[in-house]
Structures are given as structure tokens and as C-alpha cells.
Rosetta silent file (secondary structure, phi, psi, omega in degrees, C-alpha in Angstrom):
SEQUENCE: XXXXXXXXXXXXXXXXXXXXXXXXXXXXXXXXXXXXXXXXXXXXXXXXXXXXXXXXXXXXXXXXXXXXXXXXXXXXXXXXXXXXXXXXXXXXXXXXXXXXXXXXXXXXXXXXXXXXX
SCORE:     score description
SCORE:     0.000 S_00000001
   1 L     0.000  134.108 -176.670  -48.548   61.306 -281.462 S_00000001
   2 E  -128.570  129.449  172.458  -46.158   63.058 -279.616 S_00000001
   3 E   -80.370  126.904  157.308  -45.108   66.944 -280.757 S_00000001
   4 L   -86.843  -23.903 -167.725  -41.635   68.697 -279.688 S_00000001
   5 L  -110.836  -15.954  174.908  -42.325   71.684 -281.896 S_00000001
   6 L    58.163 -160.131 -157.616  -45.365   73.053 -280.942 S_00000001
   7 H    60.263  174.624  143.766  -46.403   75.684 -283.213 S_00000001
   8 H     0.652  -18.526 -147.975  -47.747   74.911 -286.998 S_00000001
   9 H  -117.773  -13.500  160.715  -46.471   71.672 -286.518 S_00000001
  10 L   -45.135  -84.540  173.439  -49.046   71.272 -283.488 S_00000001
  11 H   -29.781  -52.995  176.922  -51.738   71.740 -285.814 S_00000001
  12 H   -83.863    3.060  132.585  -50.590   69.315 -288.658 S_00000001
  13 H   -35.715  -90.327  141.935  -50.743   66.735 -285.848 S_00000001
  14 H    15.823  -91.180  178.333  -53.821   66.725 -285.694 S_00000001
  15 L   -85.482   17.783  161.677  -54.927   65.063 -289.090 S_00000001
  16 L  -128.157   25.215  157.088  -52.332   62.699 -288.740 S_00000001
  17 L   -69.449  151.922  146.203  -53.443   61.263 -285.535 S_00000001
  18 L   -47.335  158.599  173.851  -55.499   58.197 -285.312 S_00000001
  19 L   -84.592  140.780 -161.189  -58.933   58.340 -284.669 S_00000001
  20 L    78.407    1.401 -176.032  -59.318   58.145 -281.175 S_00000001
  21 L  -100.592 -179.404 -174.829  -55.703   59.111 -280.464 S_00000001
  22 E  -114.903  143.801  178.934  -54.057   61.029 -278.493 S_00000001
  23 E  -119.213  146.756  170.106  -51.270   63.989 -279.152 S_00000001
  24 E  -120.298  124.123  178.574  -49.202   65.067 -276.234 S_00000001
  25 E   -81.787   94.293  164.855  -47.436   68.578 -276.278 S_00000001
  26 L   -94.151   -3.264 -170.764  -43.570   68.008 -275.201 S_00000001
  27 L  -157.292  168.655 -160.619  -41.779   70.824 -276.523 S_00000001
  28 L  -149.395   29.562  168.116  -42.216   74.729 -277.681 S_00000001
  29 L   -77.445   -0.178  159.811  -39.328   75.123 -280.622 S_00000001
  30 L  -130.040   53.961 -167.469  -41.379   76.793 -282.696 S_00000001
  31 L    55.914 -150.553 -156.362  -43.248   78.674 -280.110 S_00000001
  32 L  -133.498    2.654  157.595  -46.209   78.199 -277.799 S_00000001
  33 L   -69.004  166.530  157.794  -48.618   79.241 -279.981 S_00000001
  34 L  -175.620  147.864 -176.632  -50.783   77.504 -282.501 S_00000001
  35 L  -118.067  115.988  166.894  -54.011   78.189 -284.878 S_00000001
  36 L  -112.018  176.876 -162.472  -55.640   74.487 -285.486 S_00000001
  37 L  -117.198  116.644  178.710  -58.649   73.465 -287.468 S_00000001
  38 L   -93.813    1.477  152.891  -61.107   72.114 -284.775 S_00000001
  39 H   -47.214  -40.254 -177.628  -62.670   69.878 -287.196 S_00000001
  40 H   -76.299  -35.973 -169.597  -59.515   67.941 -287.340 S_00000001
  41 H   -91.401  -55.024 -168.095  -59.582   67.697 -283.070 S_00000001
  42 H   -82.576  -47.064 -152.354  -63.273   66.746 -283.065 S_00000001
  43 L   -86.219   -0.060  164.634  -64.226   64.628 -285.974 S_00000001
  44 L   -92.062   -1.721 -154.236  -61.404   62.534 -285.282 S_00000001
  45 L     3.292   86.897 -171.523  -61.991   62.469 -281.213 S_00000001
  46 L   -82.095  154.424  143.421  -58.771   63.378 -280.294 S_00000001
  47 E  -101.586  126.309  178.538  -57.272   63.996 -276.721 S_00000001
  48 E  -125.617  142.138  173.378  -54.915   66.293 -276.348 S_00000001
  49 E  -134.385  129.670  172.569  -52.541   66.743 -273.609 S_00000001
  50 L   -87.481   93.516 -172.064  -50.156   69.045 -272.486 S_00000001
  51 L   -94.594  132.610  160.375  -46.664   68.323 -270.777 S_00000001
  52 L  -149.690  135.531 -175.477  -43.236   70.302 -269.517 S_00000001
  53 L   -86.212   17.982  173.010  -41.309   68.701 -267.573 S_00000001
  54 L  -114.564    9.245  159.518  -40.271   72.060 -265.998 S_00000001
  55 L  -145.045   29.085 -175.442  -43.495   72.067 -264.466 S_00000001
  56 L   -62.254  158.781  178.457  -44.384   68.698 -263.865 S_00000001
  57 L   -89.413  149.285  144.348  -46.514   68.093 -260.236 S_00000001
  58 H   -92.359   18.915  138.599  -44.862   66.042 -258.369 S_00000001
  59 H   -25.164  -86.040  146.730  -47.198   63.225 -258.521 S_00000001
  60 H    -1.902  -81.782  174.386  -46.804   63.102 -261.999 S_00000001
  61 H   -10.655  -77.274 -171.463  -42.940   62.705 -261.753 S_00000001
  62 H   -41.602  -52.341  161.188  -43.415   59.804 -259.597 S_00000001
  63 H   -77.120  -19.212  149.491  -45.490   58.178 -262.362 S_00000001
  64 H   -44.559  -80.701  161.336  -43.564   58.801 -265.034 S_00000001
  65 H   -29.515  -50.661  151.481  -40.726   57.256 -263.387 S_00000001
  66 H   -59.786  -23.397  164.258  -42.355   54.237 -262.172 S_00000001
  67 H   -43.343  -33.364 -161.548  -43.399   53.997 -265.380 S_00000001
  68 H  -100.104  -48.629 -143.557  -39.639   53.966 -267.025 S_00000001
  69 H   -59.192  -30.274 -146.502  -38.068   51.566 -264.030 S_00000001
  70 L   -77.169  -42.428 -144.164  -39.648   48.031 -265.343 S_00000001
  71 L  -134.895  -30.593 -177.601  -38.157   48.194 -269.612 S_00000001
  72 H   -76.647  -79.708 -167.245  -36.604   51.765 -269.760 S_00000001
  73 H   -46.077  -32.767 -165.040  -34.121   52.438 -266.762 S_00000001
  74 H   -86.328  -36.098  177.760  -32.717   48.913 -267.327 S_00000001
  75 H   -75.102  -29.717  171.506  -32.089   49.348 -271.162 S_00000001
  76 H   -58.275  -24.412 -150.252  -30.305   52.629 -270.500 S_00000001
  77 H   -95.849  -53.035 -177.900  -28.288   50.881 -267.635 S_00000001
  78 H   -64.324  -15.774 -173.808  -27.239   48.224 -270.477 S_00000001
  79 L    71.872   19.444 -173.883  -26.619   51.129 -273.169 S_00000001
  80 L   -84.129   14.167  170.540  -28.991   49.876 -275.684 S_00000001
  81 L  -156.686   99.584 -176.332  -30.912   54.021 -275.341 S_00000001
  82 L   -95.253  131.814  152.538  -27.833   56.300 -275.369 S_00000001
  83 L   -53.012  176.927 -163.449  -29.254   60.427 -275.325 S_00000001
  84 L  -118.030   81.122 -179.163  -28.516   62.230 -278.715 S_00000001
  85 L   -84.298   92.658 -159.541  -26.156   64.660 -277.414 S_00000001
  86 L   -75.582  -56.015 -178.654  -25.513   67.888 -280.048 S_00000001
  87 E  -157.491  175.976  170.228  -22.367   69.736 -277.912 S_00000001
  88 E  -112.294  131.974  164.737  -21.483   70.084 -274.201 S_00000001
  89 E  -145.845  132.014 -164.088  -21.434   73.685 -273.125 S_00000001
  90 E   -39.955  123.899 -157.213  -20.304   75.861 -270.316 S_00000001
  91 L   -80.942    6.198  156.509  -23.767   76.839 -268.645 S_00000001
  92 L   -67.253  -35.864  177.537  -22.147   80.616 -268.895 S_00000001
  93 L   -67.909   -2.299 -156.446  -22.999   79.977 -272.627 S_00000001
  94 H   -29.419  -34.870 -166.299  -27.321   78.952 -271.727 S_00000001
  95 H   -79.455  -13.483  177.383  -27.915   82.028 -274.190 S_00000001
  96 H   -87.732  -40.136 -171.612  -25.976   80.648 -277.034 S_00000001
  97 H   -76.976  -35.049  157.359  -27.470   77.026 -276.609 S_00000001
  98 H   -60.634  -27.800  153.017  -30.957   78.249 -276.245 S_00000001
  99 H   -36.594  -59.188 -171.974  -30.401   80.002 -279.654 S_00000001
 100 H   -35.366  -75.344 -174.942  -29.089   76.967 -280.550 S_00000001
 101 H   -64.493  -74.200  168.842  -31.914   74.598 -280.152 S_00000001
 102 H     1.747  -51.228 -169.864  -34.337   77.588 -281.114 S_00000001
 103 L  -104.453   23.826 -173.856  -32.779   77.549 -284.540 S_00000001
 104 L    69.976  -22.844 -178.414  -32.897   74.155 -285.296 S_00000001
 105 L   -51.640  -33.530 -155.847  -29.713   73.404 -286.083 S_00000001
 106 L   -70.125  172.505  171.478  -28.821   71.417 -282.958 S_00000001
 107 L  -110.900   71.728 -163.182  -28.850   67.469 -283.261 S_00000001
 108 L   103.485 -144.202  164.901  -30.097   66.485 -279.781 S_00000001
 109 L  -103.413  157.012  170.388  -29.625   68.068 -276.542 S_00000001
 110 E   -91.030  125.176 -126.226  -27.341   70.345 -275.253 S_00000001
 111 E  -138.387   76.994 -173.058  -25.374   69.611 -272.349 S_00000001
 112 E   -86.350  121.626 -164.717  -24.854   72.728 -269.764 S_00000001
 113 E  -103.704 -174.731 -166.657  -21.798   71.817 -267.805 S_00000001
 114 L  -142.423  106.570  170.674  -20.269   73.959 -264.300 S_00000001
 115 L   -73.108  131.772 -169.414  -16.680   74.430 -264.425 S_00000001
 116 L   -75.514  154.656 -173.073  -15.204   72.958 -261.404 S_00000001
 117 L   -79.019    0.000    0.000  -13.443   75.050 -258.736 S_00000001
């Protein structure tokens, strides 16, 4: 199971994991908190793991990446896994588009651009 929202929505993970599964933390849009039911983590023997790629080791990276090159990097190269892209915005705006994604609204990522000299 993989989470994006963190928060509540961490928790109600949980009992819709497999037994034996695993949930991996990717994202913190509804904050970085969370109150779970450990009944739900143990009688199910779950593993949970936590990831941000803003603090990845670089170890890690490197497996991740090898990981993507053999079926991933190649479908993207062909254009069969296009990103979801919600707006492009000047990275003067970061404080509007962090709002942005914060408030749910956006539809993918946001796209902080550099106006050229």
C-alpha cells in the first residue's frame, strides 16, 4: 500500500493492507502526524516504511533508479507514463503552489519554472 497523505489517511491504511503487507509513507498532505490503532499494525503483521525523497541516502537513490532503468525509464522514453502535471509556475510563486497542493485542489504536480535571463 502506498500513502501520499499521511495523516488519518495513514491510519486507515492500515486495515486495508494485506496481511503480511507492507505500507510505505510517500507524502505528508495532510500532515506528518498520525494516531493509528496498533492492533491493526500487529495482528495483521504489517511493515511499515517510511520514504522522502528529499532525504533519500544516497545509496538508496542509486537503488531506486536501478530499479526504474530495466521497465520504467524505457516506457517513459516511449511516452506510454506521461507525469500528471496540475499548472507550471514561476518558482517566485513556491508559496502559492505549496498552498496549492496543501489544499487539495491541485491535479498532479506542480511545475516550478526559472525565468530565463
Amino acid at each position: 500500500m502506498l500513502d501520499n497523505i499521511a495523516g488519518q489517511t495513514f491510519a486507515q491504511c492500515l486495515p486495508a493492507t494485506a496481511e503480511d503487507g507492507h505500507v510505505v509513507n510517500i507524502g505528508r498532505l495532510d500532515g506528518a502526524e498520525s494516531t493509528i490503532n496498533l492492533d491493526h499494525l500487529s495482528y495483521r503483521h504489517l511493515n511499515v516504511h517510511g520514504v522522502s525523497f528529499g532525504f533519500t541516502r544516497d545509496w538508496e537513490m542509486a537503488d531506486i533508479i536501478a530499479g526504474l532503468l530495466p521497465d520504467v525509464i524505457p516506457a517513459v522514453a516511449r511516452g506510454e507514463i506521461r507525469p500528471v502535471i496540475d499548472r507550471a509556475a514561476d518558482i517566485t510563486d513556491f508559496q502559492q503552489a505549496a498552498g496549492r497542493l496543501r489544499s487539495g485542489e491541485a491535479v498532479g504536480k506542480i511545475v516550478l519554472t526559472l525565468a530565463s535571463a
